[in-house]
C-alpha positions in Angstrom: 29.7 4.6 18.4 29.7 4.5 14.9 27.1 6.0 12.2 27.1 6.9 8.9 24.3 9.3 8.4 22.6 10.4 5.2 20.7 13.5 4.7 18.7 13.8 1.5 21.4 12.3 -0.5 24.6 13.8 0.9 26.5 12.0 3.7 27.7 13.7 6.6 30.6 13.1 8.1 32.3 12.8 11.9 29.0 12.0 13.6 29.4 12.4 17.4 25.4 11.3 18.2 21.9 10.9 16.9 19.1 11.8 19.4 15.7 10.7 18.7 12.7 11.9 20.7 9.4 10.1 20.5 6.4 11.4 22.7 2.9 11.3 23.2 0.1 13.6 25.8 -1.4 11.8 28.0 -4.3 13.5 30.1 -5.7 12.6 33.5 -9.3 12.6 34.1 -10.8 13.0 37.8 -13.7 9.9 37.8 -16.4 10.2 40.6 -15.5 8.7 43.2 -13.2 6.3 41.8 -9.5 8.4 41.6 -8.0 9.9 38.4 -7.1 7.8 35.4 -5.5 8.6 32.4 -6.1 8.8 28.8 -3.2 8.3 26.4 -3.8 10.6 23.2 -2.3 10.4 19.9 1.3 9.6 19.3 3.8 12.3 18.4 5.5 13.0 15.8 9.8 12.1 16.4 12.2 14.9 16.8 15.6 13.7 15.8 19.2 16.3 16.6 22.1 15.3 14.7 25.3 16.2 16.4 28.4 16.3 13.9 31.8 17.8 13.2 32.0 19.1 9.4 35.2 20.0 7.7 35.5 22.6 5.6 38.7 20.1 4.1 37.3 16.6 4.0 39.4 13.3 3.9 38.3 11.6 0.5 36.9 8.1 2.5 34.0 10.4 3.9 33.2 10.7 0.1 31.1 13.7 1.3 31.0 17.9 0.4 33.0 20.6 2.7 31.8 22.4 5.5 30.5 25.3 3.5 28.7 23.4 1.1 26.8 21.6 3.5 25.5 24.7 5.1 24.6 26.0 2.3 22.3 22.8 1.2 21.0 23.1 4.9 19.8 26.3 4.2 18.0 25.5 0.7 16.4 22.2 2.8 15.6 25.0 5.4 13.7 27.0 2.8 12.1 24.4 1.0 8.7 22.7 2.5 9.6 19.4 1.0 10.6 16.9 3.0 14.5 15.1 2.7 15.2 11.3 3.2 16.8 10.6 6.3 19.1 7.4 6.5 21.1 6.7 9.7 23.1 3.4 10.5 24.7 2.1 13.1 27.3 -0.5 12.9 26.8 -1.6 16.4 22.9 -2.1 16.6 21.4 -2.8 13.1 17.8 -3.2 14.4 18.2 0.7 14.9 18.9 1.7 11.6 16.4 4.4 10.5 15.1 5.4 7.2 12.6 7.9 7.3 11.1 11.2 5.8 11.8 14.2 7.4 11.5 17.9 7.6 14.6 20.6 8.2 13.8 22.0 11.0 17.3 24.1 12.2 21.1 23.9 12.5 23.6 25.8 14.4 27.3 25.7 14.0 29.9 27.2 16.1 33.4 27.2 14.5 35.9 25.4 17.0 39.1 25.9 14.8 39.4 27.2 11.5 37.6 25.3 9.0 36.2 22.8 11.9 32.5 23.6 12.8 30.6 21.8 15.6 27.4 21.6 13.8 23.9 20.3 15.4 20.7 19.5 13.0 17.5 19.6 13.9 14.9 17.5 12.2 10.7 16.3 12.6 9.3 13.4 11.1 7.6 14.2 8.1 4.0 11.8 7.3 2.3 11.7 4.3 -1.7 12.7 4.0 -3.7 12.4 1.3 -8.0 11.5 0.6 -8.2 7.8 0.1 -10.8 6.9 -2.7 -12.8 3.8 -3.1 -14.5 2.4 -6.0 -17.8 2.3 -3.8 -20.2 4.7 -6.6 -22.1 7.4 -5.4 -25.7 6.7 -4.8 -28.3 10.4 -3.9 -30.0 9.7 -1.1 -33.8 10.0 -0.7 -35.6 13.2 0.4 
């Protein structure tokens, strides 16, 4: 399949797959005398692994940095508590295109040939929070 991935800006290149996983807790409950039943809790937050080849000599149509340059960015992203756009699209099924905040979690790279790493990136959803206001004034209450 085919995707063209983007990772805070820089495109990576030679994508061999992009995992996704998306779970919740559920926990059972034993009622009296009725049997267990469940109770779904919140939903988790996704886990996506980004498995690639990167080129420490890359052809000019990936319009993307070398092999070492990348890893060094990973590790800055690594560092950093910010969180990095993620954009990945698939030319085969648009209604799966993803474009969503996200946290560095890991990479590991293993060198297959010289200059040719087999590289896999570990990412988590990253949500916003923040304290709402409302223009509702304060009022003291009594006693």
């Amino acid at each position: 399949m085919s995707y063209y991935v983007n990772l805070g800006g820089v495109n990576l290149h030679l994508i061999e797959s992009v995992k996704t996983d998306a779970d919740r807790d559920i926990t059972d409950y034993d009622g009296l005398g009725s049997g267990k039943f469940d109770v779904p809790e919140n939903a988790g937050l996704k886990e996506f692994s980004i498995s690639c080849e990167l080129r420490q000599k890359v052809d000019p149509k990936y319009k993307s940095w070398s092999a070492s340059e990348l890893f060094k960015q990973f590790d800055v992203w690594r560092a950093q508590k910010d969180p990095i756009r993620l954009i990945v699209t698939s030319s085969q099924y648009p209604a799966e295109n993803i474009s969503i905040l996200v946290i560095f979690k890991s990479y590991s790279k293993n060198e297959k040939f010289h200059g040719i790493n087999e590289t896999e990136i570990h990412l988590k959803e990253h949500k916003n929070v923040g304290v709402k206001t409302t223009g509702v004034p304060y009022i003291t209450r009594p006693g």
